[in-house]
N, C-alpha and C positions, 0 to 999 in steps of 0.2 A: 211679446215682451214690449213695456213702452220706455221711449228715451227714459234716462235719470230726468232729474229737475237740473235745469242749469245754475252753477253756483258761480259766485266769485268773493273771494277777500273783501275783509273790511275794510281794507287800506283804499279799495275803489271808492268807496264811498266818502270815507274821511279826504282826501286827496282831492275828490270833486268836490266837497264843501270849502276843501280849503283854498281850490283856484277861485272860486267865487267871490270869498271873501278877500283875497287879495287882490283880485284884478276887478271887482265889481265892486266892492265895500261891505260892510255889514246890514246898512240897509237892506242892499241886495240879496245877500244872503237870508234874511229875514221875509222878503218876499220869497224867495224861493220856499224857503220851509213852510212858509205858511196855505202853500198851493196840495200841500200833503195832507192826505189824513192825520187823525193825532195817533193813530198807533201805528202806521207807514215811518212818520219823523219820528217818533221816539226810536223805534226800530233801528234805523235808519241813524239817531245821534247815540247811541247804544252801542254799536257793533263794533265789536273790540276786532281792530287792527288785522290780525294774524286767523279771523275767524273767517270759517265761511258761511255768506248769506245765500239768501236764495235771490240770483240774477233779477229776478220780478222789482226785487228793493231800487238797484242801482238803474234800472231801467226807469223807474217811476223818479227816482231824483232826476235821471238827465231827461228827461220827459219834461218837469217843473225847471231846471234849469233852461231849458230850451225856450221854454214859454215867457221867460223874464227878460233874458238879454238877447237870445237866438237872433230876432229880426236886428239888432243892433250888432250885434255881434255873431256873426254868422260863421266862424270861424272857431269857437269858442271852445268845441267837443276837440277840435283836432289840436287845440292848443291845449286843454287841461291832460288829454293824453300825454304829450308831450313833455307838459311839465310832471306829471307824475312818477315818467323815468326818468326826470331830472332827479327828482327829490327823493320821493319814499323807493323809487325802483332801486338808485342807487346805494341810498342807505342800506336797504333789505336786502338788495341780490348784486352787490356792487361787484364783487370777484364773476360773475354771469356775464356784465353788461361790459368791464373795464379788460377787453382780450387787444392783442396785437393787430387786429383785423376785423374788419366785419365777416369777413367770410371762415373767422375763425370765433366769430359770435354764432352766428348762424348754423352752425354744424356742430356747435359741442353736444354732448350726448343732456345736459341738463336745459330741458324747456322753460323757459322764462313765462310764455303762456301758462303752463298748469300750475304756474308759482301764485297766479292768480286768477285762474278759471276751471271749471269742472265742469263736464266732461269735456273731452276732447283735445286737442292737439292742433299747434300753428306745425306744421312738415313743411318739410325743406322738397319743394319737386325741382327747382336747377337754383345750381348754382355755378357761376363762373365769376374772374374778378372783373370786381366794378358792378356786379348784374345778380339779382336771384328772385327767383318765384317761390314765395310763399301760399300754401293753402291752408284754410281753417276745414277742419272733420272734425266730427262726432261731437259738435256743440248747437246747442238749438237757440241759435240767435235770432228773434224775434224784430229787431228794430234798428236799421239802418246810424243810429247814434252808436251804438256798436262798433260799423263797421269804420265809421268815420274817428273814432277815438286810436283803434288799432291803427290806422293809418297816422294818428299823429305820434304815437306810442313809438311805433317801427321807424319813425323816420329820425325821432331823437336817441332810440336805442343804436341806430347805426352811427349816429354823429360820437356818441359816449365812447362806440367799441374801434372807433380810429375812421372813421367813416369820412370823407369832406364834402362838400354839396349832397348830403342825401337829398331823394326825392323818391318819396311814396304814393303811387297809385294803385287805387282797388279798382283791380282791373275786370274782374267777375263778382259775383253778387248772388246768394241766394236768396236772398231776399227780393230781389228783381227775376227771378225764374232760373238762373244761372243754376248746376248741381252744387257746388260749391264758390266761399269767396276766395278771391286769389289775390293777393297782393304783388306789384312789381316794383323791387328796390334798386334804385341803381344808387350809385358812390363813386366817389374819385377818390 
C-alpha cells in the first residue's frame, strides 16, 4: 500500500500570497507568480480557502517564493507561518488557538495540524509547563520550507494560546535522515 498524496488547505496558499504581498509588495508578488507554470498559478490563485490541494501546489509556491526574496529575506517562511496563525489561523480555528495555557493548547483532543494538512498528525510526546515536544507522522513532507514554516506557525500558536517568549526549535528532521521531525517549544 503506498502513502496517500499529501494535502493541505487553500488557506496555505492564499496566506503565503498574501504575506508576500504585504510584506514584499505586488511587484513581488507578481514575480513570484510569474516563476510558476500557468497551470501550477492558476491552480494555485483558484483554490478556494477551506479546500484541499495537493501539497506539491504549496511546495512549488514557497519554492518561487523562496527564489524572490529568500536570499534577502531569509527568515521569510518562519515569518509567513507565523503570520498565518495570526490572521486566517485565528479567524478559522480561533476557539483551537485562544485556550488558558499553552499546555492546554497542546493537549486538546482537536489537532490544529489536520485543520490544515493530510495525512498525518503533529502528537504531543512530552509535555510539562513551560516545555513540550512535538512530533510530525504519517505526512510525507518532502521539503525542508515545511519544516521551517511549522516552526514559525508553533511559535505564534503558543504566543495566541497564553504563551510568553515562545521559542521553537526543530530539533529532528526527516528530511536530514532523522525517523521523524520533532519540534521543541518552550514558553514562560
Amino acid at each position: 500500500m503506498t502513502d496517500p498524496t499529501p494535502l493541505a488547505k487553500g488557506s496555505t496558499l492564499r496566506a503565503t500570497l498574501d504575506f508576500v504581498g504585504e510584506t514584499a509588495g505586488d511587484d513581488t508578488l507578481a514575480q513570484v507568480l510569474a516563476r510558476l507554470a500557468p497551470g501550477v498559478r492558476a491552480q494555485i490563485e483558484a483554490a478556494p480557502l477551506t479546500a484541499e490541494v495537493p501539497f506539491a501546489l504549496v511546495i512549488e509556491l514557497w519554492r518561487a517564493v523562496d527564489a524572490v526574496i529568500g536570499g534577502a529575506t531569509p527568515d521569510w517562511i518562519e515569518r509567513s507561518g507565523a503570520r498565518s496563525i495570526e490572521r486566517s489561523g485565528q479567524q478559522l480555528y480561533g476557539g483551537i488557538l485562544r485556550k488558558a495555557s499553552p499546555e492546554q493548547f497542546l493537549t486538546q483532543s482537536v489537532s490544529l495540524f489536520r485543520l490544515y494538512y493530510a495525512p498525518g498528525d503533529m502528537t504531543v510526546v512530552e509535555v510539562e509547563p513551560g516545555r513540550a515536544i512535538l512530533r510530525l507522522v504519517g505526512f510525507g513532507n518532502t521539503d525542508p520550507l515545511f519544516c521551517r514554516r511549522q516552526t514559525g506557525g508553533l511559535g505564534r500558536a503558543l504566543e495566541i494560546a497564553g504563551g510568553h517568549s515562545a521559542a521553537v526549535r526543530h530539533v529532528r528532521c526527516a528530511i536530514e535522515g532523522d525517523a521523524f521531525c520533532e519540534w521543541e517549544l518552550r514558553w514562560t
